[in-house]
C-alpha positions in Angstrom: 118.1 69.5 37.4 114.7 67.6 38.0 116.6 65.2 40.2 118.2 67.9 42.4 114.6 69.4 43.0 112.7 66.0 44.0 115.8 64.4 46.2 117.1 66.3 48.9 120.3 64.1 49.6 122.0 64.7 46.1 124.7 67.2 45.9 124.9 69.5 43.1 128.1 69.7 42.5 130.8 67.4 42.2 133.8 69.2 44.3 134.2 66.1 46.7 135.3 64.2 43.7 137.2 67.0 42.2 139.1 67.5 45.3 139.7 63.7 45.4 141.6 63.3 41.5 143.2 66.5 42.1 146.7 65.4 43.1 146.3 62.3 40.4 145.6 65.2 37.7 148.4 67.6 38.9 150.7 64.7 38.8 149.8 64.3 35.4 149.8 67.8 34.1 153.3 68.2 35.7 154.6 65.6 32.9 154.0 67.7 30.3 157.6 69.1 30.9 159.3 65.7 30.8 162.2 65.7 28.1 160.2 64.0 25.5 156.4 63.2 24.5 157.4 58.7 25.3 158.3 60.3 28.9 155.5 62.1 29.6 152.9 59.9 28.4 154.7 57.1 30.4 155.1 59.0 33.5 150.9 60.0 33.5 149.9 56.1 32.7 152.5 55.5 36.0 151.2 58.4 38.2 147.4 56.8 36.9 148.0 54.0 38.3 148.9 54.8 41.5 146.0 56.8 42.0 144.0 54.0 41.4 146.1 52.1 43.8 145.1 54.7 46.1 141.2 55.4 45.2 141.1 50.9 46.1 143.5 51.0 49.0 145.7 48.9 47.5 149.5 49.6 48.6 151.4 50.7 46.4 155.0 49.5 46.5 153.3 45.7 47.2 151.1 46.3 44.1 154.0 47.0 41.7 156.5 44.6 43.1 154.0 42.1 42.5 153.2 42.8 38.9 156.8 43.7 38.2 157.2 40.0 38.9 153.7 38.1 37.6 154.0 40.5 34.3 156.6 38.4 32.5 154.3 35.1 32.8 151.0 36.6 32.4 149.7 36.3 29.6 148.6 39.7 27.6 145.1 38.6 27.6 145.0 38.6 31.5 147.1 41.8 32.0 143.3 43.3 33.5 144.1 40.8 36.4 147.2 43.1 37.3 145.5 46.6 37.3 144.8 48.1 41.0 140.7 47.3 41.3 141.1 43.7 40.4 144.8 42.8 42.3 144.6 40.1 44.4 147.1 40.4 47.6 
């Protein structure tokens, strides 16, 4: 709390970020009723992703069509390169 008393320009709270993952975490907890555990933990890592797609203005639709495609040559090792903060249009 020091930090809040000797600088004047940080916030105290963290709603602007709150606010911002909101729809990502909704997304998420809206899986839990997905048929079956596989379902719902792949439908949160999708609905992840395209937050993150969003939080780095990547597009969307070009990012996935994209990996759909490089994913079968790539090797595991570089599947970081394919993730939305390091895609490459």
């Amino acid at each position: 709390l020091s930090h809040y008393v000797n600088d004047a320009e940080l916030a105290i709270d963290n709603n602007a970020v709150e606010r911002a993952i909101r729809p990502i975490t909704l997304s998420r907890k809206n899986c839990l009723f997905s048929g079956s555990h596989d379902a719902a933990h792949t439908a949160a890592i999708f609905f992840s992703l395209l937050g993150a797609c969003k939080e780095n203005n990547v597009n969307p639709t070009h990012w996935l069509m994209d990996c759909l495609t490089r994913v079968q040559n790539c090797d595991p090792k570089n599947y970081k390169e394919l993730l939305p903060h390091n895609w490459k249009k």
